[in-house]
C-alpha positions in Angstrom: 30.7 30.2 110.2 27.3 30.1 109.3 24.7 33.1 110.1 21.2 32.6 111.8 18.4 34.1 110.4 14.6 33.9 112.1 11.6 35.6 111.3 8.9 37.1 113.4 5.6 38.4 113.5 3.4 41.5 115.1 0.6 43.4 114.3 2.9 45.6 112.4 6.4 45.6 110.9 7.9 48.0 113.7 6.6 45.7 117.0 7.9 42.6 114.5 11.2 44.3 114.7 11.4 45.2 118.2 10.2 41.7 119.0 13.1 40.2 117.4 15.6 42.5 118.8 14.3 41.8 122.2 14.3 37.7 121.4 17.9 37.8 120.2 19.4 40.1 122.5 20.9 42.8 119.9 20.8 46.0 118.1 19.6 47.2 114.4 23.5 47.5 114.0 24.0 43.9 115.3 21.7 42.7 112.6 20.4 42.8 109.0 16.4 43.0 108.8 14.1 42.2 105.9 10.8 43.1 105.6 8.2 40.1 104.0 5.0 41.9 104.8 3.5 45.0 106.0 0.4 43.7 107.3 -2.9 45.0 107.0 -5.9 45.6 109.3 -8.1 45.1 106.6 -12.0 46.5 107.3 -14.2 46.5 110.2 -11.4 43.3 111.0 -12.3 41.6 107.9 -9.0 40.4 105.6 -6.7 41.7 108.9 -2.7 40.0 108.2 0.2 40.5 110.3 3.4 41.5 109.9 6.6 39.3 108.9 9.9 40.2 109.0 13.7 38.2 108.7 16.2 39.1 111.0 19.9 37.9 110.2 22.4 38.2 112.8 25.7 39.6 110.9 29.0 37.8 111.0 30.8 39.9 112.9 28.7 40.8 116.0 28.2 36.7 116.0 31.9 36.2 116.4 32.0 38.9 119.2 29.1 37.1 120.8 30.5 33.8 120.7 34.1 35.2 122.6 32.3 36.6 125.2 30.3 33.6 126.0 34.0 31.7 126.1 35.6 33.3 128.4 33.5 34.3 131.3 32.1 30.2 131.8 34.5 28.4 134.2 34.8 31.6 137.0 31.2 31.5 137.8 31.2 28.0 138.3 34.2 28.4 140.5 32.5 30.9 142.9 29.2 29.4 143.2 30.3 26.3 144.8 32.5 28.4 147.6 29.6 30.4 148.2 27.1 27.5 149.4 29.4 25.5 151.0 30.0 28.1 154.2 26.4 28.6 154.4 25.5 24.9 155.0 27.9 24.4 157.7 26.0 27.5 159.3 23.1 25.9 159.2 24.3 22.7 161.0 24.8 23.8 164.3 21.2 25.7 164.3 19.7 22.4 163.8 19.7 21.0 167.7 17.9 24.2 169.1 14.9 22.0 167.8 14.7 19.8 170.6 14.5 22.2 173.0 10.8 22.8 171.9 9.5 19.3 174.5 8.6 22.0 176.9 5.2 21.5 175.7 5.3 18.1 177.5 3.8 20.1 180.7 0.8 21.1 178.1 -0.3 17.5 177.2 -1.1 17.1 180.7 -3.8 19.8 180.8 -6.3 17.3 178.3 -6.7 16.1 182.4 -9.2 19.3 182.4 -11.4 17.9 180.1 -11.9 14.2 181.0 -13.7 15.7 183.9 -15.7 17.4 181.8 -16.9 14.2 180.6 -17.2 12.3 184.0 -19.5 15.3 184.9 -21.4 15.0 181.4 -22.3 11.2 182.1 -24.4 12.1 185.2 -26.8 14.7 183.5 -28.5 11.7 181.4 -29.4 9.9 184.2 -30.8 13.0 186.0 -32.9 13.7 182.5 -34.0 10.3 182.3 -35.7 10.8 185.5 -38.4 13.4 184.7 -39.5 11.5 181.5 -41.0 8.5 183.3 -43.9 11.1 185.0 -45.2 12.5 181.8 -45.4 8.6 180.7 -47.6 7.6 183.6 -49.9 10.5 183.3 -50.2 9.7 179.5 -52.1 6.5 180.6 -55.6 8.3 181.7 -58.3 6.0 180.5 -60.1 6.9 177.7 -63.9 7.8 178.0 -66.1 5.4 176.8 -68.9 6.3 174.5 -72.0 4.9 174.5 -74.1 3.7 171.8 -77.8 3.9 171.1 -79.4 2.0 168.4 -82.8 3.1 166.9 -84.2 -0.1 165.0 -86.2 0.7 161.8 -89.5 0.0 162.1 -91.1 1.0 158.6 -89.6 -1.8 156.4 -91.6 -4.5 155.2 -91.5 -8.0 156.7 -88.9 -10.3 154.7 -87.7 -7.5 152.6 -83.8 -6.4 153.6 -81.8 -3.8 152.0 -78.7 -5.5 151.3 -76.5 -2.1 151.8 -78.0 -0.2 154.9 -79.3 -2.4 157.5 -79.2 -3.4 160.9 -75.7 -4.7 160.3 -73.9 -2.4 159.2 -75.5 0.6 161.0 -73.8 -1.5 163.9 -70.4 -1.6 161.9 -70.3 2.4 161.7 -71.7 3.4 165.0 -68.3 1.0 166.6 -66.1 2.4 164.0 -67.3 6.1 165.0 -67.4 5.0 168.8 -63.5 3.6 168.3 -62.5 7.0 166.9 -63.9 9.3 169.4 -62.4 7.2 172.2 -58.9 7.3 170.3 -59.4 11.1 170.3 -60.6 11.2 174.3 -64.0 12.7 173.1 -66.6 12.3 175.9 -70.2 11.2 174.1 -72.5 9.4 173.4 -73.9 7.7 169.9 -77.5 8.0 168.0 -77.9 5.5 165.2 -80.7 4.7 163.3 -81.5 4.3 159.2 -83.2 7.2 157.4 -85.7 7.0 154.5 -84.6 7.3 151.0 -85.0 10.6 148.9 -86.4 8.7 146.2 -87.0 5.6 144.1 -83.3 5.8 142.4 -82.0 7.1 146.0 -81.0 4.1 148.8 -81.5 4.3 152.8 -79.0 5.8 155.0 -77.4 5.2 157.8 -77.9 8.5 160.3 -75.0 8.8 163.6 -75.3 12.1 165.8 -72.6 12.3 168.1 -74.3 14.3 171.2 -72.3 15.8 174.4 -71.2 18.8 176.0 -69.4 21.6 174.1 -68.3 19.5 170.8 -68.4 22.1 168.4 -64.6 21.5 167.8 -65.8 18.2 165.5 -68.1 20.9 163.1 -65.0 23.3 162.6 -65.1 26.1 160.0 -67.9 25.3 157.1 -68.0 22.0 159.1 -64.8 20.5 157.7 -64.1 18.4 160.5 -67.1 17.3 160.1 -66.9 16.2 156.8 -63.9 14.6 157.3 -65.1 12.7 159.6 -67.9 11.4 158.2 -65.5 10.6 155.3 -62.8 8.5 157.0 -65.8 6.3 158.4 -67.1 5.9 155.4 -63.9 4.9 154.2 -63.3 2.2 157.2 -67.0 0.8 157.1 -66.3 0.0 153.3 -63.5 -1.7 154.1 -64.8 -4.0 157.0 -68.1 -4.4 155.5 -66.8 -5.0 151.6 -68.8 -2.3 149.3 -69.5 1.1 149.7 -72.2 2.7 152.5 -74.2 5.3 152.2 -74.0 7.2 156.2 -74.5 10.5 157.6 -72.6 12.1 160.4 -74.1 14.7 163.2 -72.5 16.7 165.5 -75.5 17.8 168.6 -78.0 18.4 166.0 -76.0 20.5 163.5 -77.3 18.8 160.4 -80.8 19.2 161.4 -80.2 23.3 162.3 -78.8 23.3 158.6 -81.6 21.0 157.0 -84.4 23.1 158.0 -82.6 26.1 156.7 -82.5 24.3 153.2 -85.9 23.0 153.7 -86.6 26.8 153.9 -84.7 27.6 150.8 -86.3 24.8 148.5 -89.9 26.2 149.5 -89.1 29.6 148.3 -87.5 28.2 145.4 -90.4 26.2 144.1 -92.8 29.2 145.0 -90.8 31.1 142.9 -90.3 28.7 139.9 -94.6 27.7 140.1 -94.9 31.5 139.5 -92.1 32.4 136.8 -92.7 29.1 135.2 -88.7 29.5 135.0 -86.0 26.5 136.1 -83.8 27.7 139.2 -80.5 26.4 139.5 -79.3 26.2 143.2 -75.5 26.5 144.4 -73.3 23.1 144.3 -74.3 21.4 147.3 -72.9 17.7 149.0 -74.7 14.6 148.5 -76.6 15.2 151.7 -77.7 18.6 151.4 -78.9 17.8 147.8 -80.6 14.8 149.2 -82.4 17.2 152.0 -83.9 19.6 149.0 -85.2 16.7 147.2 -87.5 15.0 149.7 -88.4 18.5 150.9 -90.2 19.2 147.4 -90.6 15.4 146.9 -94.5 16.0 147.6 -95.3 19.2 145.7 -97.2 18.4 142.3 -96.1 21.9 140.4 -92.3 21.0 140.3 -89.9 18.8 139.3 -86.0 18.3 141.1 -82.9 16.6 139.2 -79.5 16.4 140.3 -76.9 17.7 137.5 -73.9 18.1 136.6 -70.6 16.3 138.2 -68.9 16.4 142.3 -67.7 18.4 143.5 -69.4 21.0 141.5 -73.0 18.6 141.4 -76.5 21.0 141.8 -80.2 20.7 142.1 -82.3 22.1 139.3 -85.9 23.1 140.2 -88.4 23.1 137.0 -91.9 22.9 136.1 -93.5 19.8 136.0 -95.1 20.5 132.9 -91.8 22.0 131.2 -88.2 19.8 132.1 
């Protein structure tokens, strides 16, 4: 007979021991034990080893362990078997209590409740289709027609034709501007005509005021209706007409009340500069408003205007004529 030895391992020798008692199912007495190594926790964790130890089961507890084993296997196998047989012919006869569940067969009927539900449900869609075709016919109110007054220019030369702004395609944007007030049910009427340049390098442009009764809704707040407005025509005339035109949008003389306020401005300005002998800058202005202050001091012979810097942040810089 042969003895077993097996060797275990803890943080220290004592739990390596205990460990191994507890793994073989014995007592110190049972076995012999040999200690390999202590261990160490070494420092601050560094260099930490665990503990081994042997543990030999001696010769004479194995042989006690090995009769006990002997003896006690065939009566447990013996019992088990009478145990469970009893139970499972219990069990047998609980089995057909079961079937007497159908008695829900009295509940499937009630799903009859809600099939009415949905009879009922298929007549409210055709009592909400109803109602729908009146808002449709009152949708169809004709749009107002807006009217369109063309003021021919009468100041350019005979056989001479701008090839951007001209009689053409001031018609082009006042039926593009007359198609998108009727689209939005605006109630006007149309003034075209063509407006001088501001200077040599400036070209014509095409002028549209949009007149009728309260239409202050098209100006908005710093007129950014407006402005969009005149920039989505501006955007459809290029298109039908093939290159770029310059235009100008009005809303009952708004543009006007706000050129003679620049108008104003420029005077002072130049007053100023013709005394200081000093360059003004103005604020960044649009292309129109710049234009406006430009052929307001167009005529005076003590100052100069130029257009600088880049949109949207472009500005009008008054000077002396003698000093640019």
């Amino acid at each position: 007979m042969t003895s077993t030895s097996l060797e275990y391992i803890a943080a220290n020798a004592e739990e390596a021991i205990n460990k191994g008692l507890q793994s073989l199912n014995v007592t110190r007495e049972e076995v012999d034990i040999e200690i390999l190594d202590n261990g160490s926790r070494g420092i601050f964790g560094l260099g930490a080893r665990q503990a081994r130890v042997r543990m030999t089961i001696k010769e004479s507890s194995l042989r006690a362990a090995i009769q006990k084993d002997e003896t006690p296997v065939p009566a447990p196998a013996e019992e088990k078997p009478a145990a469970e047989e009893p139970k499972a012919v219990e069990s047998e006869p609980v089995v057909p209590e079961a079937p007497k569940q159908p008695v829900t067969t009295e509940k499937a009927d009630k799903p009859a409740a809600p099939r009415k539900e949905q009879k009922n449900g298929g007549q409210k869609p055709a009592e909400k289709k109803e109602p729908k075709a009146a808002p449709a016919q009152e949708k169809r109110a004709p749009a107002p027609k807006v009217e369109i007054t063309i003021e021919k220019p009468d100041d350019l030369p005979e056989g001479e034709d701008d090839p951007v702004v001209n009689e053409e395609t001031m018609q082009v944007a006042s039926n593009v501007v007359r198609d998108l007030l009727e689209k939005m049910h605006v109630k006007a009427t149309i003034q075209s005509k063509i407006g001088e340049a501001a200077d040599e390098v400036d070209s014509r442009v095409i002028m549209i005021d949009i007149l009728g009764d309260d239409l202050s809704f098209l100006i908005g707040r710093h007129s950014e209706v407006l402005h969009s407005l005149q920039y989505i025509t501006s955007l459809i005339v290029g298109r039908e007409v093939g290159h770029w035109v310059p235009l100008i949008i009005d809303v009952q003389g708004y543009r006007e009340r706000r050129e003679r306020q620049l108008r104003q401005m420029a005077a002072r300005m130049a007053e100023q500069v013709s005394k200081t002998g000093r360059r003004i800058s103005l604020e960044p202005m649009s292309a129109t408003e710049r234009r406006i202050i430009h052929l307001a001091l167009r005529d005076n012979n003590q100052i100069m205007t130029e257009s600088i810097g880049e949109e949207p942040n472009r500005k009008v810089v008054i000077y002396p004529k003698d000093k640019k």
